[in-house]
VEXLOGU-641539 format. One line per 8 residues: number of its first residue (from 0); their letters; for each residue x, y, z of N, C-alpha, C, O. Coordinates in pm, whole numbers, plus 50000, padded with zeros to 5 digits. Example, Ala and Ser with C-alpha at 12.3 -4.5 7.8 and 13.67 -1.06 7.14 Angstrom:
<kepas>
0> AS> 51319/49431/50780/51230/49550/50780/51320/49670/50780/51424/49668/50846  51285/49775/50708/51367/49894/50714/51290/50003/50787/51341/50114/50804
</kepas>
This chain:
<kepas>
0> XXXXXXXX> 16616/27054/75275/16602/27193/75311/16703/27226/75421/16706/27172/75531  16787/27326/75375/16867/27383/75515/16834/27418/75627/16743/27500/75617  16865/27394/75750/16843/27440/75885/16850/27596/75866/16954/27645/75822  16735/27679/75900/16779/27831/75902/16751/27836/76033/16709/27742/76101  16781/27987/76082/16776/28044/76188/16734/28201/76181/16771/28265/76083  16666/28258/76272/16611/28435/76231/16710/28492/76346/16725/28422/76446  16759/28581/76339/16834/28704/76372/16720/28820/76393/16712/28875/76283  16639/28877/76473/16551/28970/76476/16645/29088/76551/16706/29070/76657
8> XXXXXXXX> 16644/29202/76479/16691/29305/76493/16631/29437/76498/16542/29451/76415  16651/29520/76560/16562/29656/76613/16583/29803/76590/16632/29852/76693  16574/29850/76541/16569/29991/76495/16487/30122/76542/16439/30190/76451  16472/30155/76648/16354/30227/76715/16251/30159/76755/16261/30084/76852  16124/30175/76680/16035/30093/76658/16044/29978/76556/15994/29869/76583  16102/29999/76447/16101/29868/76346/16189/29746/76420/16259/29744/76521  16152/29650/76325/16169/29510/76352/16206/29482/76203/16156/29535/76103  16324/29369/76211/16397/29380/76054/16427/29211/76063/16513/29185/76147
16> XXXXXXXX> 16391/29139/76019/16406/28948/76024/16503/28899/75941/16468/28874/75825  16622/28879/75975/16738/28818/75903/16759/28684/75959/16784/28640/76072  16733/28616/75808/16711/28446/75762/16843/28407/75734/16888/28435/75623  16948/28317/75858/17046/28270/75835/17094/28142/75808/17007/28057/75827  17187/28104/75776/17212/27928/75791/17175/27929/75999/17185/28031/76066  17150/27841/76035/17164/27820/76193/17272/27782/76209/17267/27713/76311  17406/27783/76159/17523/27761/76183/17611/27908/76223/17711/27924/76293  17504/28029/76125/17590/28154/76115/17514/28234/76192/17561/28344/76221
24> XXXXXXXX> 17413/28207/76230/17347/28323/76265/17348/28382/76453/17288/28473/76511  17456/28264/76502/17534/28371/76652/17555/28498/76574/17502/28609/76574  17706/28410/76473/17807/28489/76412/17724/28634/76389/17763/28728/76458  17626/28655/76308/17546/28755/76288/17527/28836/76410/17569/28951/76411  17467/28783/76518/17406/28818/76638/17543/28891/76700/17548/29012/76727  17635/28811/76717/17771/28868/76803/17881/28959/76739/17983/29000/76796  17834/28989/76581/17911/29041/76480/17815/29202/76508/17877/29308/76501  17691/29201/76533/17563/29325/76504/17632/29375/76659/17693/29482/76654
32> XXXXXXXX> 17627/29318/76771/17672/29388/76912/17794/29437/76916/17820/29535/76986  17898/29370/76832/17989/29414/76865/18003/29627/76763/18059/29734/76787  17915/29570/76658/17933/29680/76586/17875/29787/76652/17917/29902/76645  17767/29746/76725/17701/29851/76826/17799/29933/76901/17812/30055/76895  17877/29832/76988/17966/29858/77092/18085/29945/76997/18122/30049/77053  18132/29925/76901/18257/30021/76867/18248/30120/76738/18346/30158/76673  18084/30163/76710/18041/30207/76600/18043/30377/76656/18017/30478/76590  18082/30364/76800/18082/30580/76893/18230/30544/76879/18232/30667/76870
40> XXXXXXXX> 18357/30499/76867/18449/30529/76787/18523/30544/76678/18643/30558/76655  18393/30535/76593/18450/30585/76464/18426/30751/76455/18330/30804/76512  18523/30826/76380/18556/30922/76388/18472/30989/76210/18463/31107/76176  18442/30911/76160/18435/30911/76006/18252/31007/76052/18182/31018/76153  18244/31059/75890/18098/31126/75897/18040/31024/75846/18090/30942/75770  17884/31030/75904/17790/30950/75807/17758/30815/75854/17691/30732/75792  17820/30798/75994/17802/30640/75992/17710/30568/76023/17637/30646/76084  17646/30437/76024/17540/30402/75974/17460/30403/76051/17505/30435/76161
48> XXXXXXXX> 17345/30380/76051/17234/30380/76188/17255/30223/76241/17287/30164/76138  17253/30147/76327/17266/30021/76284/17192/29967/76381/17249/29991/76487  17077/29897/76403/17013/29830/76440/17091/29756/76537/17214/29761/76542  17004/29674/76626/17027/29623/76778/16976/29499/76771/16853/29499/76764  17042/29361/76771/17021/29235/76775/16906/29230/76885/16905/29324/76966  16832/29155/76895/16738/29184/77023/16673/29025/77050/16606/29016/77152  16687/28906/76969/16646/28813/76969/16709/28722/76830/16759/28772/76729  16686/28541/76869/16700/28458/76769/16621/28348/76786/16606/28278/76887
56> XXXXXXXX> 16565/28337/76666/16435/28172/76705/16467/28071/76577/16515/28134/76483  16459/27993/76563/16419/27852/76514/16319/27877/76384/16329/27817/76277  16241/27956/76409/16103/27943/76354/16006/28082/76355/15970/28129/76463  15974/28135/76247/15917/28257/76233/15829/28269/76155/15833/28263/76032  15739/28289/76230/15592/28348/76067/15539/28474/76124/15485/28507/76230  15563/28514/76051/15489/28656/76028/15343/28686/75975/15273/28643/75883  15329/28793/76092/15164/28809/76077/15120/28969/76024/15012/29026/76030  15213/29000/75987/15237/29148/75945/15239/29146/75793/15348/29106/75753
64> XXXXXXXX> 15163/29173/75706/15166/29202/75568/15296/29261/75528/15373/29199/75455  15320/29370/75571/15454/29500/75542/15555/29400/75636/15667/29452/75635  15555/29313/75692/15702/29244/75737/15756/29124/75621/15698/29051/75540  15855/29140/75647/15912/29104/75526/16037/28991/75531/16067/29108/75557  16134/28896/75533/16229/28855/75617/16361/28871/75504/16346/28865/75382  16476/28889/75566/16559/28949/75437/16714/28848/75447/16785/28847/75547  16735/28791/75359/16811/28682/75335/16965/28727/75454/17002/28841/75486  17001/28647/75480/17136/28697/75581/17260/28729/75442/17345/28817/75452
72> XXXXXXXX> 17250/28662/75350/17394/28742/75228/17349/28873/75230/17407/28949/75307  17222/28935/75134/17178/29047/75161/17175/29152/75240/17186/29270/75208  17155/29090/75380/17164/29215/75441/17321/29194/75509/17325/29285/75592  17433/29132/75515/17575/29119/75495/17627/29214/75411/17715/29296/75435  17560/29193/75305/17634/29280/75152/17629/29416/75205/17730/29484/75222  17507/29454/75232/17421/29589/75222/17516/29618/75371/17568/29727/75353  17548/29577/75476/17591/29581/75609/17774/29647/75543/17836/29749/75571  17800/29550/75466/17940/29589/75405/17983/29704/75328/18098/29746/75330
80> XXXXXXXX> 17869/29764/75246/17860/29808/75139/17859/29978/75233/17904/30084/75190  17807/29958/75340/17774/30101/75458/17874/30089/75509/17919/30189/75452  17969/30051/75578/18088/30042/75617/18249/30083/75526/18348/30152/75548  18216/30026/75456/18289/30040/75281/18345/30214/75269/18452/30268/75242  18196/30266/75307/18202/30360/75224/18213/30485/75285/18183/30592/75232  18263/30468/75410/18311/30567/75533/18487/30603/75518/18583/30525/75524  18484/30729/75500/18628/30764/75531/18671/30774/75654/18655/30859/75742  18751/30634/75646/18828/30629/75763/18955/30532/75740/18899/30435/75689
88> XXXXXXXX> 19058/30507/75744/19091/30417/75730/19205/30391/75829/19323/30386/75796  19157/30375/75960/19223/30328/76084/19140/30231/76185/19023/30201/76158  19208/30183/76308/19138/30076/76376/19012/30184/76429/19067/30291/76453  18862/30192/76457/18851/30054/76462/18775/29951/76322/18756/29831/76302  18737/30127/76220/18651/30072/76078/18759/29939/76013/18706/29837/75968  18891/29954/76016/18950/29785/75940/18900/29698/76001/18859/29597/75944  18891/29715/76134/18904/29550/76220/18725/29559/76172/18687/29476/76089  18661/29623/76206/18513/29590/76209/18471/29561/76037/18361/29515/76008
96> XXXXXXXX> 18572/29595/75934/18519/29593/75791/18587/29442/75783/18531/29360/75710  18694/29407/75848/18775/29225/75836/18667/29177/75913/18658/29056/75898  18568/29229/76002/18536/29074/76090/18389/29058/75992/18350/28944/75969  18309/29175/75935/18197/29201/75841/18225/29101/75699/18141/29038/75634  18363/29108/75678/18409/29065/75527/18408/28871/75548/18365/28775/75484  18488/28898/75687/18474/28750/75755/18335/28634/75687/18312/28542/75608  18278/28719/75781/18167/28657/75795/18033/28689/75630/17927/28627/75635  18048/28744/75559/18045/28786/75390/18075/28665/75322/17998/28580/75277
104> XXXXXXXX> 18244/28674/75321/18262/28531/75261/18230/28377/75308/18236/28292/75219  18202/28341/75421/18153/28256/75458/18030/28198/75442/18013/28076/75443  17904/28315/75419/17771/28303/75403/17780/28293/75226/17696/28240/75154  17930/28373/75174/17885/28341/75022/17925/28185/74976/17875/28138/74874  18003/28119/75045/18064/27969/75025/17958/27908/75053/17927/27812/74982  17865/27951/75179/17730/27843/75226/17628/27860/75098/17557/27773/75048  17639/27956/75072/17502/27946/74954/17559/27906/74866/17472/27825/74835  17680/27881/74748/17768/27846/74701/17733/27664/74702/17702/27591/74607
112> XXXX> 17750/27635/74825/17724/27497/74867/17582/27427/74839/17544/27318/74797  17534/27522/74874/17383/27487/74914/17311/27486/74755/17213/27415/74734  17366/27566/74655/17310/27612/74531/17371/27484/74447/17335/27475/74330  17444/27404/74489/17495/27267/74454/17397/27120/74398/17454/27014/74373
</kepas>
């Protein structure tokens, strides 16, 4: 069984549990802040709401029926797929859609591996 790691992330009140390799899931953590930090210079309409890294553990059970934990490719894809689809095409949406894509293909080689 692979080492995972949870990424807990924040949305107002919600709470959103992203299940990573424990190898990727800084990458996740320091990839979500940075998007925070340069997501008031994008100039584009529409851009995404994006949740706030707020914690990472080892180990998670949930005691919440309606909580749910959502694979780290998944919510990567879905992370890419909102970014994607913003008209803009200057710094800073490239650099933030290369470091998103980065880290995309990497989690798709680990499962790739792992599905071995």
């Amino acid at each position: 069984m692979p080492n995972m790691r949870y990424v807990i992330l924040q949305s107002g009140d919600k709470l959103q549990y992203v299940e990573m390799p424990a190898d990727y899931a800084y990458q996740l953590s320091a990839l979500n802040l940075r998007l925070n930090k340069e997501i008031s210079k994008l100039t584009a309409q529409n851009t995404p709401d994006l949740p706030l890294a707020v914690a990472e553990c080892d180990n998670l059970d949930l005691l919440q029926e309606t909580s749910r934990i959502i694979s780290g490719l998944h919510y990567i894809n879905e992370l890419e797929q909102s970014f994607a689809s913003l008209k803009e095409n200057y710094y800073p949406l490239i650099a933030l859609l290369t470091e998103i894509r980065a880290l995309q293909a990497q989690l798709e080689q680990w499962y790739e591996e792992e599905a071995v």
